[in-house]
PAMI-967636 format. One record per residue (C-alpha): y, z, x; residue number from 1; chain. Coordinates in steps of 0.25 Angstrom, whole numbers. Last residue first. Layout:
N
+-------+-------+-------+-----+-------+
:    yy :    zz :    xx :   n : chain :
+-------+-------+-------+-----+-------+
:     Y :     Z :     X : NUM :     A :
...
+-------+-------+-------+-----+-------+
This chain:
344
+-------+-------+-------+-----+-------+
:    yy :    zz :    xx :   n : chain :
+-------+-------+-------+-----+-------+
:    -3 :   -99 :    -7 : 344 :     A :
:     7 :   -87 :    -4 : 343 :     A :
:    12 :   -75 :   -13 : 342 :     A :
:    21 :   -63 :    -8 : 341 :     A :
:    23 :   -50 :   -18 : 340 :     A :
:    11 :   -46 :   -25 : 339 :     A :
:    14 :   -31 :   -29 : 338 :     A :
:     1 :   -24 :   -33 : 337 :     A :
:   -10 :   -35 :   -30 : 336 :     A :
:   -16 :   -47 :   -38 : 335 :     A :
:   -16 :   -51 :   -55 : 334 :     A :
:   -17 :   -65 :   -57 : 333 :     A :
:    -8 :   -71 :   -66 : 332 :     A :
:   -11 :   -85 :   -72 : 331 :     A :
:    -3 :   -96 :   -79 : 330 :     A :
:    12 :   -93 :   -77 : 329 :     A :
:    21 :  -106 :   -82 : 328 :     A :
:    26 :  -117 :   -75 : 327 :     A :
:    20 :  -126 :   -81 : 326 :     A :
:    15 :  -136 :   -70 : 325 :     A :
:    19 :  -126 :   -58 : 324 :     A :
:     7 :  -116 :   -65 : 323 :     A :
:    12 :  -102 :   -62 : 322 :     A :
:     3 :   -92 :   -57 : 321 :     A :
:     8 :   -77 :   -57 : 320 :     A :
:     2 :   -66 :   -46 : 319 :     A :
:     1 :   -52 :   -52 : 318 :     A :
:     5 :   -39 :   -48 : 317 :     A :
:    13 :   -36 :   -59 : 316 :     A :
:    26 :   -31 :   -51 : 315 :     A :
:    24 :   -41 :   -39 : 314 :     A :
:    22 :   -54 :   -48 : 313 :     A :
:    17 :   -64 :   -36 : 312 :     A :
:    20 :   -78 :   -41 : 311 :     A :
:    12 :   -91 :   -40 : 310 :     A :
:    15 :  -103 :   -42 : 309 :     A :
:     6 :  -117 :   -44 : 308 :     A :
:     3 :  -131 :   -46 : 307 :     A :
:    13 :  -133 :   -33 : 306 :     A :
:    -1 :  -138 :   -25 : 305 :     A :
:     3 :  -127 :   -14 : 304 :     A :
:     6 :  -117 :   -25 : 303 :     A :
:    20 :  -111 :   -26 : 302 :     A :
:    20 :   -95 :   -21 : 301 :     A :
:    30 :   -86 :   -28 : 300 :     A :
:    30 :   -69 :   -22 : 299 :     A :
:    40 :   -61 :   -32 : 298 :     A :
:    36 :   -61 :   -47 : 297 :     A :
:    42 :   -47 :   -50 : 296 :     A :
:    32 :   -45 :   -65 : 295 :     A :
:    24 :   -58 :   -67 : 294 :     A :
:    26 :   -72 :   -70 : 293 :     A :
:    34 :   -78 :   -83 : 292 :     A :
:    39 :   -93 :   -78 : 291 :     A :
:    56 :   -97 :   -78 : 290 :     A :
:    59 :  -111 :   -81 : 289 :     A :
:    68 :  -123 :   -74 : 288 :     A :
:    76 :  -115 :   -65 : 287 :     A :
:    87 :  -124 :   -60 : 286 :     A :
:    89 :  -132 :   -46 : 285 :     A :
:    87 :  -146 :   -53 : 284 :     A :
:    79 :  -152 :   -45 : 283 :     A :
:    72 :  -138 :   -38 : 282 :     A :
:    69 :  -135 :   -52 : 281 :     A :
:    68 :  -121 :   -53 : 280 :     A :
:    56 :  -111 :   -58 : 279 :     A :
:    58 :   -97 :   -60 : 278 :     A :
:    47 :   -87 :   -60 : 277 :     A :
:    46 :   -76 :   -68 : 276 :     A :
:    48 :   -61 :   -67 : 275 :     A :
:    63 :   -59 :   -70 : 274 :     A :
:    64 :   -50 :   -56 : 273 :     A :
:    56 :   -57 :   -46 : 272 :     A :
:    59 :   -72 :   -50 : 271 :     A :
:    48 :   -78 :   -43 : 270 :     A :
:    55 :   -93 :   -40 : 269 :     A :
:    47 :  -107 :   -42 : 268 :     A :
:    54 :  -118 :   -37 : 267 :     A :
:    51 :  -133 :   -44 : 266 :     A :
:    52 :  -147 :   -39 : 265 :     A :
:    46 :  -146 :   -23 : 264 :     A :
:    35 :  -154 :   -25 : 263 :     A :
:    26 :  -142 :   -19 : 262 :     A :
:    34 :  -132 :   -29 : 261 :     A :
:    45 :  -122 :   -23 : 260 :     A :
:    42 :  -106 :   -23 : 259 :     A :
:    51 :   -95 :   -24 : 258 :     A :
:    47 :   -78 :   -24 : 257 :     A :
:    59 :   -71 :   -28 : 256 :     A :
:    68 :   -71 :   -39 : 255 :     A :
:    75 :   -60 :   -42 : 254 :     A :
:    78 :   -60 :   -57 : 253 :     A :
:    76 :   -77 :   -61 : 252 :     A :
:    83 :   -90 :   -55 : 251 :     A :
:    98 :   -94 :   -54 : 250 :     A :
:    98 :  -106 :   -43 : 249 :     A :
:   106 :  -107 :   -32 : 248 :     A :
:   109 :  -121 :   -25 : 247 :     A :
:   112 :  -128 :   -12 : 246 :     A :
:   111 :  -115 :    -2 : 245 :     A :
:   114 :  -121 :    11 : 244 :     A :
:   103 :  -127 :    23 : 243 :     A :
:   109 :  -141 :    22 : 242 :     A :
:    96 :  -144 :    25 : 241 :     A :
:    87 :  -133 :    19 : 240 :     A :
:    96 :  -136 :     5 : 239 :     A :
:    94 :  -121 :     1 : 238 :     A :
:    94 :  -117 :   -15 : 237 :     A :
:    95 :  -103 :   -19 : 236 :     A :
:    86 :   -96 :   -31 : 235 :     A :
:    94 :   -87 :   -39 : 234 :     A :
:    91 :   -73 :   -44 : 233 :     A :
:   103 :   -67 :   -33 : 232 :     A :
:    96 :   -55 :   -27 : 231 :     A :
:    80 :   -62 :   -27 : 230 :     A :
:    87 :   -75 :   -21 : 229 :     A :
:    74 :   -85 :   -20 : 228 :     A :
:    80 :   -96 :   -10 : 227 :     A :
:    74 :  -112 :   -12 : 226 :     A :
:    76 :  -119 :     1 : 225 :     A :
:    77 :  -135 :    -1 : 224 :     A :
:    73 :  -148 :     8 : 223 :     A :
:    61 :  -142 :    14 : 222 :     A :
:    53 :  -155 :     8 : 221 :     A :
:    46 :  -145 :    -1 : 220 :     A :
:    56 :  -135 :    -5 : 219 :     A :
:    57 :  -124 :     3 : 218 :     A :
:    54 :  -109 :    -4 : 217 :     A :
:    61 :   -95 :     0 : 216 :     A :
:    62 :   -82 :    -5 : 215 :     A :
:    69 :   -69 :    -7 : 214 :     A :
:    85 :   -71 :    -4 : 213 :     A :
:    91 :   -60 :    -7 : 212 :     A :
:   104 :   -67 :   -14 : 211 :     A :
:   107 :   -82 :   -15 : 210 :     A :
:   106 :   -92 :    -2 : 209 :     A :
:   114 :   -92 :    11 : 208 :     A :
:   108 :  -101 :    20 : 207 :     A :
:   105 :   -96 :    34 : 206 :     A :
:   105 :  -103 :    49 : 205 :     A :
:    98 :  -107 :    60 : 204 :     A :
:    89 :   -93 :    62 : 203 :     A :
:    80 :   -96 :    76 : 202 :     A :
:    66 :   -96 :    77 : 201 :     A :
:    65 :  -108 :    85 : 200 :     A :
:    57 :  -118 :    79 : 199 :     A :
:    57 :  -110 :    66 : 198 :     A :
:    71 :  -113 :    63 : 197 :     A :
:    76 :  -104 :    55 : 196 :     A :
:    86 :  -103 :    41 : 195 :     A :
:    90 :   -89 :    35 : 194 :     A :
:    91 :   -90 :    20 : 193 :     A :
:   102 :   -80 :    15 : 192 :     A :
:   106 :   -69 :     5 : 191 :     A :
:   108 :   -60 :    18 : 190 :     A :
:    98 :   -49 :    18 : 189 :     A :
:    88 :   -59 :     8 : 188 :     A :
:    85 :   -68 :    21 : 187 :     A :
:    78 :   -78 :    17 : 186 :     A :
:    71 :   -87 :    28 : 185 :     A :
:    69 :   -99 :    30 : 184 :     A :
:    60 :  -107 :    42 : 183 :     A :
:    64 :  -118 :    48 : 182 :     A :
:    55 :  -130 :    56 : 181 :     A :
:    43 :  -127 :    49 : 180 :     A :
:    43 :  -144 :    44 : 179 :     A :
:    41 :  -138 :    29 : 178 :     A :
:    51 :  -129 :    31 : 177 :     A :
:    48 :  -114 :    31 : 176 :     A :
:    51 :  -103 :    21 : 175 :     A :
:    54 :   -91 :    21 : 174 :     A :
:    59 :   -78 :    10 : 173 :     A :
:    64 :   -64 :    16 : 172 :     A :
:    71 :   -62 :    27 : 171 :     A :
:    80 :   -49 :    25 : 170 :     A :
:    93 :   -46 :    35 : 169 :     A :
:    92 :   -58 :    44 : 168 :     A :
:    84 :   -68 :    52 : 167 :     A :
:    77 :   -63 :    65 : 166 :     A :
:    67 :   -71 :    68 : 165 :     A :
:    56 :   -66 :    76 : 164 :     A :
:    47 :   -74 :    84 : 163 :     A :
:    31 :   -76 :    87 : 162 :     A :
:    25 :   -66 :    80 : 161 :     A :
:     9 :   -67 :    82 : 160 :     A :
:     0 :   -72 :    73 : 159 :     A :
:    -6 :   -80 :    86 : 158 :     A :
:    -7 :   -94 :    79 : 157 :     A :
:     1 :   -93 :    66 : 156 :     A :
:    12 :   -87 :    76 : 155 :     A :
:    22 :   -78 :    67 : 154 :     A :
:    36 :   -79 :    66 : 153 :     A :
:    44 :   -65 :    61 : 152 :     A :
:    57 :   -68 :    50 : 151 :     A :
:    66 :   -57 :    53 : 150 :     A :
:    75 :   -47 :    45 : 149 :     A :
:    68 :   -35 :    50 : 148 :     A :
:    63 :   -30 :    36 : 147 :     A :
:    63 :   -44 :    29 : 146 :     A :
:    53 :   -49 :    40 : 145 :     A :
:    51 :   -64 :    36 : 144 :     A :
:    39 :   -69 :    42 : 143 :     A :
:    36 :   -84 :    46 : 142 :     A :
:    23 :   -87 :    50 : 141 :     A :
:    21 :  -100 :    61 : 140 :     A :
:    12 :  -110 :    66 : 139 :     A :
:     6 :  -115 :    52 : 138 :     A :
:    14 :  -127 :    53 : 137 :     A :
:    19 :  -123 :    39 : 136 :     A :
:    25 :  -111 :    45 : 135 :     A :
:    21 :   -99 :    36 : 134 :     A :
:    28 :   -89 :    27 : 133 :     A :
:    31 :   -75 :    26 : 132 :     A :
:    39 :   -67 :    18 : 131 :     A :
:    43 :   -51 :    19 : 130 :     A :
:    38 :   -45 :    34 : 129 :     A :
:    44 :   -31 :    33 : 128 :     A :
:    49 :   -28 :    46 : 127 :     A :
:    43 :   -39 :    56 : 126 :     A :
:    30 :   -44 :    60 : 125 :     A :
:    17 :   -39 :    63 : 124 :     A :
:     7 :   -49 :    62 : 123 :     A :
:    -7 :   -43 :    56 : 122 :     A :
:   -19 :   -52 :    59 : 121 :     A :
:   -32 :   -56 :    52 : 120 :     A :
:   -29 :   -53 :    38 : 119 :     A :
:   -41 :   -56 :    28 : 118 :     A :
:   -44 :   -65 :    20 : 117 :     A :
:   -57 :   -72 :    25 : 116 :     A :
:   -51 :   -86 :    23 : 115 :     A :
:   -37 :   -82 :    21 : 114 :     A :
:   -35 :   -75 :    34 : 113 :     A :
:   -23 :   -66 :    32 : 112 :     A :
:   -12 :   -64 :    42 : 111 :     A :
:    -6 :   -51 :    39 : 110 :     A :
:    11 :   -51 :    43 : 109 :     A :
:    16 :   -38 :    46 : 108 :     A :
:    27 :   -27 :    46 : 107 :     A :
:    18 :   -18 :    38 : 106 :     A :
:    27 :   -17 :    24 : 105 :     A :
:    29 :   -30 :    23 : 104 :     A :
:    15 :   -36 :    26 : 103 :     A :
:    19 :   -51 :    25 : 102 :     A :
:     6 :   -59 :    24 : 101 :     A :
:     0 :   -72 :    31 : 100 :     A :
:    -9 :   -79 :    25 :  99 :     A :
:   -19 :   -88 :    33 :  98 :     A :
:   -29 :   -99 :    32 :  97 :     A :
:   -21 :  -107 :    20 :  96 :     A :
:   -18 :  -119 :    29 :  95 :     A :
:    -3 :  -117 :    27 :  94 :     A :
:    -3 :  -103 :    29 :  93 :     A :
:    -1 :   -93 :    18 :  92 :     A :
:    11 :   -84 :    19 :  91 :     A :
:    11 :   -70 :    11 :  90 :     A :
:    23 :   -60 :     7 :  89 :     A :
:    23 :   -46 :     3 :  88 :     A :
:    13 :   -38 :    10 :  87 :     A :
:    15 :   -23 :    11 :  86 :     A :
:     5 :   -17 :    20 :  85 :     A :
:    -3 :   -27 :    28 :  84 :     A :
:   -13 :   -36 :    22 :  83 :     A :
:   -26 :   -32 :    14 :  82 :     A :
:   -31 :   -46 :     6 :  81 :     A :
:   -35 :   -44 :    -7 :  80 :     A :
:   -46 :   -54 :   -15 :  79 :     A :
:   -47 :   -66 :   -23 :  78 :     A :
:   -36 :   -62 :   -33 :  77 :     A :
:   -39 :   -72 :   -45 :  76 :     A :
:   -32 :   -84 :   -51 :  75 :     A :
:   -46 :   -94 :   -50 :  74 :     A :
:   -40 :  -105 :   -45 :  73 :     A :
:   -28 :   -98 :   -38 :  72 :     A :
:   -36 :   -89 :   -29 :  71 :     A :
:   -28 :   -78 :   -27 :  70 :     A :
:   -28 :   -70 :   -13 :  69 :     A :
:   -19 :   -56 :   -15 :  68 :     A :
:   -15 :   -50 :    -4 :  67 :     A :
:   -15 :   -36 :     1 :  66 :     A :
:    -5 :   -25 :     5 :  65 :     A :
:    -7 :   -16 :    -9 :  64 :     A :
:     8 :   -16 :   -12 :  63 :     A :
:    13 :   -28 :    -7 :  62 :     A :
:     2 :   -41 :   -12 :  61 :     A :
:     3 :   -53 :    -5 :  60 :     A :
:    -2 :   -63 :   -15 :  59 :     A :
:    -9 :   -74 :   -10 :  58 :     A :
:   -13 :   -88 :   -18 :  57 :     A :
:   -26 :   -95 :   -15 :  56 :     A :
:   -29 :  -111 :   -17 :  55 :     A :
:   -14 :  -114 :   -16 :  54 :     A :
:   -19 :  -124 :    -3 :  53 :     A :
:   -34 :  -127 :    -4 :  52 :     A :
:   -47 :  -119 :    -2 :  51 :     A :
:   -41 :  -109 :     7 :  50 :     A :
:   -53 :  -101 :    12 :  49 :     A :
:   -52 :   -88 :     2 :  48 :     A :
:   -40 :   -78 :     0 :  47 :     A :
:   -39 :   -66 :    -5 :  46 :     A :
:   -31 :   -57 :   -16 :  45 :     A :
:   -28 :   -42 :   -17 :  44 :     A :
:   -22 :   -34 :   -26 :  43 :     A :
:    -9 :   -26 :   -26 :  42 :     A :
:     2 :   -15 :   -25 :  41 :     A :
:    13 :   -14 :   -31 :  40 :     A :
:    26 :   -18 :   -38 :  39 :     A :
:    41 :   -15 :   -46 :  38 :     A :
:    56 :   -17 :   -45 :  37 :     A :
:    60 :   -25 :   -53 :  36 :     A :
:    70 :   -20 :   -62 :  35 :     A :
:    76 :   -14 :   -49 :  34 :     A :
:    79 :   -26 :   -41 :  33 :     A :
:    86 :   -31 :   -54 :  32 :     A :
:    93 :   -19 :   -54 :  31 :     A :
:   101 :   -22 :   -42 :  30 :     A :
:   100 :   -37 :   -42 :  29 :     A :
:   109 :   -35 :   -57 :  28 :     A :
:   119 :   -24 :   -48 :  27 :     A :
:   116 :   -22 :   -35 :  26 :     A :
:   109 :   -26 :   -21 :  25 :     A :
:   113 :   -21 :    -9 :  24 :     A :
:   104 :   -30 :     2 :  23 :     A :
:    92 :   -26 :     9 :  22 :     A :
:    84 :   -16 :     5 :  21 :     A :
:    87 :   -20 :   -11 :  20 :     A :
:    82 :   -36 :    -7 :  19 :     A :
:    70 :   -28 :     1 :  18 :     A :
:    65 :   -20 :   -11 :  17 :     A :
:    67 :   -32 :   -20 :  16 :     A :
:    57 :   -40 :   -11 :  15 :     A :
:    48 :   -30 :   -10 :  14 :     A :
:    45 :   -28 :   -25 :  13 :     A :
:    47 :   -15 :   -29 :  12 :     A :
:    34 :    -6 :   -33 :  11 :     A :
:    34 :     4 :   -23 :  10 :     A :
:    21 :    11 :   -23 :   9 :     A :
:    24 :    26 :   -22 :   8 :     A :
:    10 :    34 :   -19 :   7 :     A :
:    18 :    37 :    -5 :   6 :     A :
:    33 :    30 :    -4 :   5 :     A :
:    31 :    17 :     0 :   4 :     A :
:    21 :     6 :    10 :   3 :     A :
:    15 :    -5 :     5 :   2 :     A :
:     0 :     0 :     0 :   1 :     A :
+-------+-------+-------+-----+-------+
């Protein structure tokens, strides 16, 4: 169990404890952050041999330091993994053989073996490792350490950190480029998006976005940056070339977790507070409908074939299953006490 107060399991979601630690927030965000404020522990999933790409989902769950494996045909929790205490986010890499898992409250990364799903290193990071994601040349893990105010870089081949990237007040979301040649980074402490060049570890910029930055999501071609603002309830726009906010678009309470479709037409946002997901046209930059999920939706994950979504409710310990074509929930399938971070 993550680590509180004894017998006392705290039941905020994590990201609304590190917006309040790290920014004064008041008035409307102020009581929104208290409406919902509320979570556990988990159930545990696990993986099999990847089959084909989206075959498993994994659910990082916070409060019982495991993860959930999901077999999408059949909508059931496989098995639990045991990670490190506190694990928030998750990374699957691009062949499926490894997940790699934010241990929060441990200051680690658990490298998972999805074949025989188990973990088979322990990296130790920075302070409160938040988000990770994966190069998608395979070579590299990105880490953002929202405690130190770093992004760690891990080596796929020794599983050892190879740089430390220091980035401002509160990273949070990432995201790579398509070519790995720059790596995003929300930085929730400044209501901006820090902008790296992975070649060289060096910070070449940041785009200043909505408030408390959350989450990031690339389109396809690279081309636009979609920014979940969990203090401002509005998604940003980012022209990745022009690197400057183009757009701001009004979404749900609190939106967190974000996602964009394979074909790039449609951005799926967990919108913490309001419990559903909203769904913007990336033409014309609106929210085109609003899907019922569970209680404080927070972790999103698209579906590599695009026919799928699925989002991590942390207060009803559940995982939601939206079908893309309908855009309507079609399953839940209870898994741990606080699911937080979802990969495919």
């Amino acid at each position: 169990m993550s680590a509180g107060r004894p017998g006392v399991i705290d039941r905020t979601p994590p990201i609304v404890t590190r917006m309040t630690r790290n920014r004064d927030i008041t008035g409307r965000n102020a009581a929104l952050l208290c409406a919902v404020a509320a979570l556990t522990g988990l159930t545990g999933l696990a993986a099999a041999p990847p089959e084909r790409p989206g075959r498993f989902v994994y659910v990082a769950n916070l409060h019982s330091d495991t993860v959930s494996v999901v077999d999408t045909r059949s909508g059931t929790v496989l098995a639990g993994v045991p990670v490190g205490d506190g694990p928030d986010s998750a990374a699957l890499d691009p062949d499926g053989s490894r997940l790699y898992v934010t241990d929060s409250a441990a200051d680690t990364v658990s490298v998972v073996d999805t074949r025989t799903r188990t973990v088979v290193e322990t990296v130790g990071v920075g302070n409160e490792p938040s988000r990770v994601t994966v190069s998608p040349d395979n070579r590299s893990v990105y880490v953002a350490n929202v405690g130190a105010g770093t992004v760690s870089v891990i080596s796929t081949r020794t599983l050892a950190v190879t740089d430390t990237i220091a980035v401002g007040d509160a990273p949070l979301g990432l995201a790579v480029t398509p070519d790995g040649r720059t790596l995003y980074v929300a930085d929730a402490g400044s209501d901006s998006v820090a902008v790296i060049r992975t070649d060289t570890g060096t910070v070449t910029g940041a785009v200043p976005v909505g408030g408390g930055p959350t989450a990031l999501a690339l389109t396809p071609d690279g081309r636009h940056l979609y920014v979940s603002n969990l203090t401002s309830d509005d998604v940003s726009v980012v022209d990745t070339r022009a690197r400057e906010e183009t757009d701001r678009i009004p979404v749900g309470d609190q939106p967190a977790g974000i996602g964009v479709l394979p074909d790039g037409r449609r951005v799926y946002v967990a919108d913490l507070g309001s419990d559903e997901v909203s769904v913007i046209s990336t033409r014309g930059r609106t929210v085109t409908d609003t899907i019922a999920v569970g209680d404080g939706p927070n972790g999103l994950a698209v579906a590599p074939d695009g026919r799928s979504v699925h989002v991590s409710n942390f207060e009803s310990d559940t995982l939601s299953v939206i079908d893309t074509a309908t855009d309507r929930t079609v399953a839940t399938v209870p898994v741990g006490d606080g699911p937080t971070g979802v990969a495919h």
